[in-house]
C-alpha positions in Angstrom: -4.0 -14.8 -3.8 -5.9 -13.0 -0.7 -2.6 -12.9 1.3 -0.8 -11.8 -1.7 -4.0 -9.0 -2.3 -3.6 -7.9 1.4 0.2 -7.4 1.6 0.2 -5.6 -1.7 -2.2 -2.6 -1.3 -1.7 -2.6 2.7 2.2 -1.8 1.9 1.4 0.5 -1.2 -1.4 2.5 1.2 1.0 3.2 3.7 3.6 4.4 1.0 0.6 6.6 -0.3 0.5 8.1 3.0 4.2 8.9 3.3 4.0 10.9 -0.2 0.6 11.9 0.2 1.3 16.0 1.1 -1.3 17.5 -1.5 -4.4 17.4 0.9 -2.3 17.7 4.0 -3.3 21.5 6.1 0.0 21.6 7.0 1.1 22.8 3.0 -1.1 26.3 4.2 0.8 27.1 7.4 4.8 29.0 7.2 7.7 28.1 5.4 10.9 27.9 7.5 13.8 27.5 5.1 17.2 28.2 5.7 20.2 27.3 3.4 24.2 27.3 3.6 24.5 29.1 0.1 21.3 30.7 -1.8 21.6 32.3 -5.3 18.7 33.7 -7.4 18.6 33.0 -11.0 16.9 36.4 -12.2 16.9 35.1 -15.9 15.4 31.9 -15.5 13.6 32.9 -12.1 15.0 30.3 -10.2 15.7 30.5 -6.5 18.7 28.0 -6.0 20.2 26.6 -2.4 22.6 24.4 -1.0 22.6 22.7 1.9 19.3 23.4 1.7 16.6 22.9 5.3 13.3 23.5 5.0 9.8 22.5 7.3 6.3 23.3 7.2 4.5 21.9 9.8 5.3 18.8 10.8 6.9 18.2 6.9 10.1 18.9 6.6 13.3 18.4 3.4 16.9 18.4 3.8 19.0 17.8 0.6 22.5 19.3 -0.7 21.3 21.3 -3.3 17.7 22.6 -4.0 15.8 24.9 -6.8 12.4 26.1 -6.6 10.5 28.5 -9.2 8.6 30.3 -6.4 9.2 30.5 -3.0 5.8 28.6 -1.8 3.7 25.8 -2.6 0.9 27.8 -5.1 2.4 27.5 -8.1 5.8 25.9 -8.4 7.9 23.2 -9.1 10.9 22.5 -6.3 13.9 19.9 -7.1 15.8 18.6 -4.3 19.1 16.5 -4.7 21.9 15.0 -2.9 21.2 13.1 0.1 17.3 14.1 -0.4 15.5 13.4 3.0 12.2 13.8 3.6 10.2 13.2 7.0 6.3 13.5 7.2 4.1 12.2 10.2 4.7 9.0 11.0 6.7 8.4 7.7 10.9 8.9 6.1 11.9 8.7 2.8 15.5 8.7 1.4 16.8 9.5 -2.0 19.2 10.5 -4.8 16.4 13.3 -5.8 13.1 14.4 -5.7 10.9 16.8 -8.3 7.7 18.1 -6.7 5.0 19.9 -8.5 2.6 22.2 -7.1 -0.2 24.2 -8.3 -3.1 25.7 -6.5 -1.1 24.4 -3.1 -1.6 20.7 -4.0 0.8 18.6 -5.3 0.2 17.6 -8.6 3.2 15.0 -9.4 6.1 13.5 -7.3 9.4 12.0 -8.7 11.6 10.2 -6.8 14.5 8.6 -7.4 17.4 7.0 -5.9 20.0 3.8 -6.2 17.3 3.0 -4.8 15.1 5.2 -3.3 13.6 3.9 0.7 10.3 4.5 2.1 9.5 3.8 5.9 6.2 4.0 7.5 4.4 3.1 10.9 1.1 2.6 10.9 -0.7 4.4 13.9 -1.2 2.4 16.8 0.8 -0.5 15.2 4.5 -1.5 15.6 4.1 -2.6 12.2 6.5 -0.8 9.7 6.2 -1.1 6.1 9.6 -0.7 4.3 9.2 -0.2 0.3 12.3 0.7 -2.0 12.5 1.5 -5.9 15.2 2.9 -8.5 12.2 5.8 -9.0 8.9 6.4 -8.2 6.4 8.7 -10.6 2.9 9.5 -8.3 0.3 11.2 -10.5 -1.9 13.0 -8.2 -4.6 13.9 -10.9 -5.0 10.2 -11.8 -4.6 9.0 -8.6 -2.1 6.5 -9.7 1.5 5.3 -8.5 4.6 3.7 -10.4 7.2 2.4 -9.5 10.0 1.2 -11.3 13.9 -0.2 -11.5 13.3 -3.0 -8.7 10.9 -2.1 -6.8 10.5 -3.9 -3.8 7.7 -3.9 -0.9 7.9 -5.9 2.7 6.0 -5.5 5.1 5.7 -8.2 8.5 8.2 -10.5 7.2 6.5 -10.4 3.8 7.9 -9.0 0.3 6.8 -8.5 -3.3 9.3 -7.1 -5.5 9.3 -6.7 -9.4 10.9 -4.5 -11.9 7.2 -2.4 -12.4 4.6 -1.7 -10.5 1.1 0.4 -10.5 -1.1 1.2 -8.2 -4.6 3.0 -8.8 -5.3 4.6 -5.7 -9.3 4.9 -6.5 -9.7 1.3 -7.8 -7.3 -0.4 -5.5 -5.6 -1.7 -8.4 -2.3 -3.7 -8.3 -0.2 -4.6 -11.3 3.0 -6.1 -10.8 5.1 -7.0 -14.0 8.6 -7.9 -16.0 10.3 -5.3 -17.6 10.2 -7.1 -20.7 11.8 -10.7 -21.9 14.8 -11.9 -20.1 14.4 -9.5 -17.2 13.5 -11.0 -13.7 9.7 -12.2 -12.7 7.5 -11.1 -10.4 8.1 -12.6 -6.7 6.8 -13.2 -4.0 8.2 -14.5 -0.3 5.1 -14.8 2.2 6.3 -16.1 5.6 3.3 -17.7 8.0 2.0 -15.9 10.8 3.9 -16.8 14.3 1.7 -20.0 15.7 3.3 -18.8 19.1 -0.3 -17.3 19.6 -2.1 -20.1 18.9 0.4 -22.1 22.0 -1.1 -19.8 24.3 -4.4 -20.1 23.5 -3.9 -24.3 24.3 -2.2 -23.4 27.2 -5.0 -21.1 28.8 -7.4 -23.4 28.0 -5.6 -26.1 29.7 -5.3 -23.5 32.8 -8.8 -23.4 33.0 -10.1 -27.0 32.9 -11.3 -28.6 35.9 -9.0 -29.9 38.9 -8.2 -33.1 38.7 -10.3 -35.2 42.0 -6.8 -36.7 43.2 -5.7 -33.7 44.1 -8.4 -32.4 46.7 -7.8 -31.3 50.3 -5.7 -33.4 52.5 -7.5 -33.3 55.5 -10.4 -34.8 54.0 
């Protein structure tokens, strides 16, 4: 159950991360965005792009088609869809779409979604990558509190939870992995056992350092 514990919210923490833009300094600092197409929406006040590119700091969005209310990150809800990629520090997501919600420049609520939708993140100073994947993702900011959904699936060093739903509440460090509902698949879990190449090593260091054996002294003696 430990193992299980660790794999779980280790994986789920680094997906946090890759999402995680609402506290980030870099939502405060210039908005490149350039488009193939932009039309404005006066009516509905909707700024509308295709082929849309746009970075802010070290964030950055590409997607075929985007909409924003507002051209900045105070008050505002952007959609992005169409071969939605997004690329933070360290961290790549890849989607069908994504809604982000701002308000006050911090992001309030994240959907994603995608057939599925792909998470990758490096830890720093770790080759370790964390590879998660879901059919959609709803992260309440306010609530501190992430679903995912439609077979989601987490793996991480060799070792993989999946299940149809899954929260996570950030604050309590809260798992819950269910079924859908009768008749739809379990959760499961494949742990695989750390390498015992280490612990070879170790034994043959050991038997390195032990004492010569007397036979084989000097030859002049």
């Amino acid at each position: 159950m430990n193992t299980i514990r660790t794999l779980t919210l280790t994986a789920v923490a680094a997906v946090f991360a890759t999402v995680a833009l609402a506290q980030d300094p870099n939502l405060r600092l210039p908005i490149s965005l350039d488009a193939d197409e932009m039309d404005y929406d006066g009516k509905n006040s909707m700024l509308m792009y295709k082929g849309l590119r746009l970075s802010q700091g070290s964030i950055g969005v590409e997607a075929d088609e985007g909409r924003a209310s507002s051209l900045d990150f105070a008050d505002s809800v952007w959609h992005f869809s169409g071969n939605v990629v997004i690329d933070v520090e360290n961290g790549h997501i890849e989607c069908d779409s994504a809604q982000l919600q701002f308000s006050n420049h911090q992001l309030q609520h994240a959907t994603i979604t995608g057939s599925p939708a792909t998470f990758e993140m490096q830890r720093q100073n770790s080759d370790v990558v964390t590879y998660a994947e879901a059919g959609r993702l709803e992260y309440d900011f306010a609530a501190g509190i992430i679903e995912f959904s439609e077979q989601a699936m987490i793996t991480e060093g060799g070792n993989e939870i999946s299940s149809n739903y899954l929260v996570y509440n950030i604050e309590e460090q809260r798992i819950n992995a269910r079924s859908a509902g009768e008749g739809e698949p379990r959760v499961r879990i494949r742990y695989t056992p750390s390498d015992s190449s280490e612990e070879a090593e170790d034994e043959d260091s050991q038997n390195d350092d032990s004492p010569a054996d007397p036979a084989d002294g000097d030859d002049d003696q």
